[in-house]
ROKOLDREN-278333 format. One line per 5 residues: number of its first residue (from 1); their letters; for each residue x, y, z of N, C-alpha, C, CB. Coordinates in steps of 0.05 Angstrom, whole numbers, plus 5000, padded with zeros to 4 digits. Each point is the difference from the previous one (the first is absolute). Glycine has a CB too. Layout:
// residues N
NUM	A	X Y Z X Y Z X Y Z X Y Z ~ ...
This chain:
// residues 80
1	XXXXX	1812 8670 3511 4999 5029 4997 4970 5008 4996 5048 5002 4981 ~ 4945 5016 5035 4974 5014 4992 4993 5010 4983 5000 5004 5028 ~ 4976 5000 4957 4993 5014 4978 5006 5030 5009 4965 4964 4982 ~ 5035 5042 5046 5008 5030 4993 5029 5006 4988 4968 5012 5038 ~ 5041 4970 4978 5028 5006 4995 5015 4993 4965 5001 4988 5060
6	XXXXX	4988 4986 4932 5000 5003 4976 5003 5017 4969 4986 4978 5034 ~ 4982 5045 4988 4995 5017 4991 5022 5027 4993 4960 4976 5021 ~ 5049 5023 5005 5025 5021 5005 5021 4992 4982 4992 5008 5048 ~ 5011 4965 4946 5026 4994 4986 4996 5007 4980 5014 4968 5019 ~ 4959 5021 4974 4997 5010 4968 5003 5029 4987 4969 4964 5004
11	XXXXX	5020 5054 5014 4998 5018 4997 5023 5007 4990 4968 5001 5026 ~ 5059 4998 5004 5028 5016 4988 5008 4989 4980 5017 5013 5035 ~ 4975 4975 4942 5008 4978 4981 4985 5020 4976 5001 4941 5032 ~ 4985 5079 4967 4984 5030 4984 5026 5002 4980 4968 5035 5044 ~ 5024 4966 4931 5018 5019 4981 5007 5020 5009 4983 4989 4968
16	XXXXX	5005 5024 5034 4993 5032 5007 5026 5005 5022 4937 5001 4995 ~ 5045 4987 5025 5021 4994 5034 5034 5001 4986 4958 4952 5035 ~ 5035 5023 4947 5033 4991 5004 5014 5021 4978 4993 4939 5011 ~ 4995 5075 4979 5011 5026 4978 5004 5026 5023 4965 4986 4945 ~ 5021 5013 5060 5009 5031 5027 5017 4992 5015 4959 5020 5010
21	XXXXX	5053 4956 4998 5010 4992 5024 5033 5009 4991 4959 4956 5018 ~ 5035 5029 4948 5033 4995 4991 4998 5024 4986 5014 4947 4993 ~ 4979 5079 5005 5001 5030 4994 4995 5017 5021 4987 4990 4959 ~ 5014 5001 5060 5004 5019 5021 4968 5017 5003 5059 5005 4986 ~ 4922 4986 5009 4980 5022 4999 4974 4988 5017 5019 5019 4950
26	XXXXX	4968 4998 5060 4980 4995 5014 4970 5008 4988 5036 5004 5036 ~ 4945 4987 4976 4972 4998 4982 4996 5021 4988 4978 4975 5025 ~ 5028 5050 4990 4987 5028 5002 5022 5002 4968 4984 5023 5068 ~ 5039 4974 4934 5018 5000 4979 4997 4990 4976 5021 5002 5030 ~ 4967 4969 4969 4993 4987 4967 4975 5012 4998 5021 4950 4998
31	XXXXX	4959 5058 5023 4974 5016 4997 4999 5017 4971 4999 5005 5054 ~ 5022 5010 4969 5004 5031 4976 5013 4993 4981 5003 5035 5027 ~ 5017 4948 4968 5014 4993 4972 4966 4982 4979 5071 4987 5030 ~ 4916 5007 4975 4980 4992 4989 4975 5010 4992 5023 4976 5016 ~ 4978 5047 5009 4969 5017 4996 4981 4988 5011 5008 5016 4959
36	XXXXX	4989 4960 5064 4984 5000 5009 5001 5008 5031 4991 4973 4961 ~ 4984 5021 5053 5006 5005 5033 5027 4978 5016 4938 5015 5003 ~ 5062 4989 5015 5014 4981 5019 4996 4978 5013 5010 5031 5002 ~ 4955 4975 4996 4980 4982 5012 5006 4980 4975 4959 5033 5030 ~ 5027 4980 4953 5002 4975 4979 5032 4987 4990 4952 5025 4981
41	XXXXX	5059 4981 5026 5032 4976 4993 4998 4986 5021 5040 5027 4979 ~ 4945 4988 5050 4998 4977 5023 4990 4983 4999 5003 5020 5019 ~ 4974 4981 4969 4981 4981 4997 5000 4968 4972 4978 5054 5023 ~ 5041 4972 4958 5010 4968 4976 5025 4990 5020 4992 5020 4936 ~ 5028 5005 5076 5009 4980 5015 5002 4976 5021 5006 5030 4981
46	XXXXX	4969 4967 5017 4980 4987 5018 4989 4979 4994 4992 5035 5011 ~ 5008 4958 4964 4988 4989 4983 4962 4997 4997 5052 4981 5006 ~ 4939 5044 5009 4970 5017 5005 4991 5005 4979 5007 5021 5035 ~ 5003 4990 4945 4997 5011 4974 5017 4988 4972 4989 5039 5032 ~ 5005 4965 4951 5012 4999 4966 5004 5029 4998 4972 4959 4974
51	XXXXX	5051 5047 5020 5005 5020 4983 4983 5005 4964 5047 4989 5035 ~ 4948 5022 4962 4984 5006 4974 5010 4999 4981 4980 5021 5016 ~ 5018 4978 4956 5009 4998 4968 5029 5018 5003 4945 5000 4971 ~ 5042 5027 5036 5021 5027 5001 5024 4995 5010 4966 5030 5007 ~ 5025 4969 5017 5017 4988 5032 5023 4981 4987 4951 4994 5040
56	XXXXX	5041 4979 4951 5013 4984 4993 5010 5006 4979 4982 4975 5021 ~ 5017 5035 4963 5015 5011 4975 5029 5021 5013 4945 5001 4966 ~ 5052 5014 5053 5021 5020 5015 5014 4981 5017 4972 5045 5001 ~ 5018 4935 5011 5015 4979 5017 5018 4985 4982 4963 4994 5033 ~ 5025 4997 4945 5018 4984 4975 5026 5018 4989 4952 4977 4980
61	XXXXX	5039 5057 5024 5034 5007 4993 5013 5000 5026 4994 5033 4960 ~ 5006 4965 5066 5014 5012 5023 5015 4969 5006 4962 5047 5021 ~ 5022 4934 4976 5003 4969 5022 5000 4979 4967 4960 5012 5066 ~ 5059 4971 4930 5007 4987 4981 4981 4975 5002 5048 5020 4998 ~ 4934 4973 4976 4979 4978 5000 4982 4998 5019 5029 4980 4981
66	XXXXX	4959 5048 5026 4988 5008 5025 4967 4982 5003 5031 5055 4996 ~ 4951 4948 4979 4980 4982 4998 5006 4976 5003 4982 5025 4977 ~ 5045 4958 5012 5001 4965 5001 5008 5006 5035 5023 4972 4938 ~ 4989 5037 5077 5016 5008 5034 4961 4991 5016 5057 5063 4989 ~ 4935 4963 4999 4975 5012 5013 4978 4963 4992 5008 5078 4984
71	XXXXX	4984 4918 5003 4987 4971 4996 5011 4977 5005 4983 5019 4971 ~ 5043 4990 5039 5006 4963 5010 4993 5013 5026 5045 4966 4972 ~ 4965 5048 5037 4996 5009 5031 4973 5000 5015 5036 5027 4988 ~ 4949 4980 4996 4959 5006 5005 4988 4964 5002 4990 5059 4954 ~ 5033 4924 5027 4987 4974 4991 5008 4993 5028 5002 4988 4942
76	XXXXX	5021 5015 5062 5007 4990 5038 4995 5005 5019 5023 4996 4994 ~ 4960 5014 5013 4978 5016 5023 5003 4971 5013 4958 5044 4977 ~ 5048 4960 5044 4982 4976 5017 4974 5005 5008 5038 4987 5017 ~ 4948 4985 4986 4971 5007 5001 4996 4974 5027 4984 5020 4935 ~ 4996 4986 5080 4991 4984 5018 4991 4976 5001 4997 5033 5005
């Protein structure tokens, strides 16, 4: 398997991803339930970015053990 593709797997493998998917909601949707842009859930959902202190504190009530989810997932990046 290619590292891009890898990449892709990992990706749909996002906390985030896998919380909107099984609530029915789309970026623009956890966006606004969180207060930030759309860009930016795209982008942690992406694993492009860290969500911030704040961020992760509002993710910890919505998505259950959301920081231990979010750090195993970041530790599994595949890398080249």
């Amino acid at each position: 398997m290619s590292i891009k593709q890898r990449l892709t797997e990992w990706k749909k493998e996002s906390p985030i991803r896998k919380y909107r998917a099984q609530q029915g909601l789309s970026q623009a949707d956890l966006a606004s339930i969180l207060g930030v842009a759309a860009y930016t859930l795209q982008r942690w959902e992406e694993g492009a970015m860290n969500p911030g202190e704040k961020n992760i504190s509002k993710l910890n009530e919505i998505i259950p053990e959301f920081e231990k989810l979010w750090g195993e997932w970041k530790s599994d990046k595949p890398t080249m």
